[in-house]
N, C-alpha and C positions, 0 to 999 in steps of 0.2 A: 504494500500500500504506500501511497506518496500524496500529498500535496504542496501546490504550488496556487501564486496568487501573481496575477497579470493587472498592472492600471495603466489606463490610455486615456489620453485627450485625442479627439479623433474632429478636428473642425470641420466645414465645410462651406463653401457659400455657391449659388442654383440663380440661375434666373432666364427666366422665358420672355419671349419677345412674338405677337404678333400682328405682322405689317400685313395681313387678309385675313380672311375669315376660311379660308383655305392654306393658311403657312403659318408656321409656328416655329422660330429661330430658339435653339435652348445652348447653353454652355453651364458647365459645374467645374468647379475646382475643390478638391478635399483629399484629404490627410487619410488613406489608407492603413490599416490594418488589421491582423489576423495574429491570433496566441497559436503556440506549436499544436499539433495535431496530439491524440493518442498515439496512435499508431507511428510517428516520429521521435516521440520519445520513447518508446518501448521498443526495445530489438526481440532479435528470435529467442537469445538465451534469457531474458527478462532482467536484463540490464538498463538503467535508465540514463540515457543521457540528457542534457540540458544543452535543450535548442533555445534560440534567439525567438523572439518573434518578429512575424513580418511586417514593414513600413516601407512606407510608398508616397510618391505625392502623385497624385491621378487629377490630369485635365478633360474635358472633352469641348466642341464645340457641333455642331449639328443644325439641323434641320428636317419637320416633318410635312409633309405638305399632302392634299388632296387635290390633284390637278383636275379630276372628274366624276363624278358619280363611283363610288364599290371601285374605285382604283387610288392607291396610296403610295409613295416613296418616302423613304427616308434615309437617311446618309451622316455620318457622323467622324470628325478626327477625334483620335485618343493618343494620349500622353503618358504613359506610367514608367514611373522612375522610382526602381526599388530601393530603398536604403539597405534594405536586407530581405533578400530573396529566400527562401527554402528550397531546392530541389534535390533530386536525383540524376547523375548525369547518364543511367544505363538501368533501366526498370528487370532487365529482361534478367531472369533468375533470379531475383531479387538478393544477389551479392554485392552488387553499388553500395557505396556508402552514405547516409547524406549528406550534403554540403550546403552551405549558404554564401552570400555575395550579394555584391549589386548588379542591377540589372534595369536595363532600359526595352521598353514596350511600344512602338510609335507605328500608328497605320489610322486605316480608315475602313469604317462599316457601310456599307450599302445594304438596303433594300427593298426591295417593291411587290406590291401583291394586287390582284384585281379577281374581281369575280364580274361574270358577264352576264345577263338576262339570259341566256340562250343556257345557262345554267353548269358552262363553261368555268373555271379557277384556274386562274395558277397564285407562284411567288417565288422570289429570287431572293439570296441573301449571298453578299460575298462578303470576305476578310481580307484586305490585303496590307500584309503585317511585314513591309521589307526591313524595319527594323526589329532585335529581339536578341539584343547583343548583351555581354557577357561585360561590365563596364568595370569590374576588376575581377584578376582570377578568383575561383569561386577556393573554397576550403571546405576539407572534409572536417567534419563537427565533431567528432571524436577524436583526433591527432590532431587536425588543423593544417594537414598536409594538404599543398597545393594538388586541385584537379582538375586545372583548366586554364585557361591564360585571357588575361585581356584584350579584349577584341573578337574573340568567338563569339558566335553565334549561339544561343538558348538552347539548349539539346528541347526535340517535342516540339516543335516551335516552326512550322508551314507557312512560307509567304504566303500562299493559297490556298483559302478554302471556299469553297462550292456549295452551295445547294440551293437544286431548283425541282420545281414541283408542277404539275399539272394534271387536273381532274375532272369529275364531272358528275355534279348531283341532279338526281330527277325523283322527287320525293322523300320517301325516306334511304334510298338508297345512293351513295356515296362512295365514288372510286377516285383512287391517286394516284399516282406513278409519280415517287422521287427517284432523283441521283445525285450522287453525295462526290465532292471531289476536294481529295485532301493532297496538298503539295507535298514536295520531296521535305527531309526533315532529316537531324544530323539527331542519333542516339545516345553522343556523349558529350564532357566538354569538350574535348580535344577537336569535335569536328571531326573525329576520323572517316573515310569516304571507304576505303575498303573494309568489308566486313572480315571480322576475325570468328574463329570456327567456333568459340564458345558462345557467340551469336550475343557477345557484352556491348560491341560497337560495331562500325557499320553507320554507312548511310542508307537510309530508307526510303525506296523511292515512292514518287506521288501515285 
């Protein structure tokens, strides 16, 4: 048994803007955070280590709008900059160790959806995340041994993601057909591109 006791100031400040009765302009800035996980401080042999918890400062800016009847877009840039990140830089067998560090999060959201008289839907959502960098090496949390180097790339962390969808209701019955599209993505910090045979690293393609 253990306890621990976590306090945060977590501010924030939000404000909407609309110039139609069809557009709505939104941007927030606020002070992220998150306390370590169970399952992060607890290993296999039931040994506890003491993790950090995570802080971040997160912007966005945006806009939603309704150009037409049952059809919507909306689009969004985001900012997040971790003071101190959590990860794992290799999930797979779970022998990774974890690590923390800073990290930088920078892209933008799309997305649109419409439904049509004819009883036609669809909807599209994209991510495109070309930043998701490693902004110093990250350290294992148990030794504090370096695992990674500044200037990598985020292990898990896909410029592109995808999904779009399209269907068709006619009473109470209702069909979809999605397709999901995830970019290539590096499994460790190192970035490593050739996979090695214990399947630890590797690049993973989209």
């Amino acid at each position: 048994t253990g306890e621990s006791t976590v306090y945060a100031f977590t501010p924030g400040l939000g404000a909407t803007w609309n110039p139609t009765d069809k557009l709505t302009v939104f941007t927030s800035l606020h002070k992220g955070f998150a306390p370590p996980r169970v399952e992060d401080m607890i290993g296999s042999t039931g040994t506890v280590t003491d993790v950090s918890e995570e802080k971040s400062k997160n912007f966005e800016v945006g806009f939603r709008m309704q150009p037409m009847k049952k059809v919507s877009v909306q689009g969004a840039y985001f900012r997040n900059a971790y003071d101190n990140l959590i990860a794992v830089g290799s999930i797979a067998g779970g022998s990774t160790p974890l690590s923390q560090g800073k990290g930088l999060f920078e892209g933008i959201e799309l997305a649109a959806s419409a439904d049509f008289e004819s009883g036609v839907f669809g909807r599209l959502a994209y991510t495109w995340l070309p930043t998701a960098e490693q902004t110093e090496a990250f350290r294992n949390v148990s030794t504090g041994d370096t695992v990674g180097s500044q200037g990598k790339r985020q292990a898990y962390a896909p410029k592109d993601t995808l999904t779009a969808a399209v269907g068709y209701e006619m009473g109470v019955v209702k069909g979809e057909l999605e397709a999901q599209y995830v970019g290539s993505q590096f499994s460790d910090f190192a970035n490593t591109v050739a996979p090695t045979a214990d399947g630890q690293k590797g690049k993973i393609a989209a």
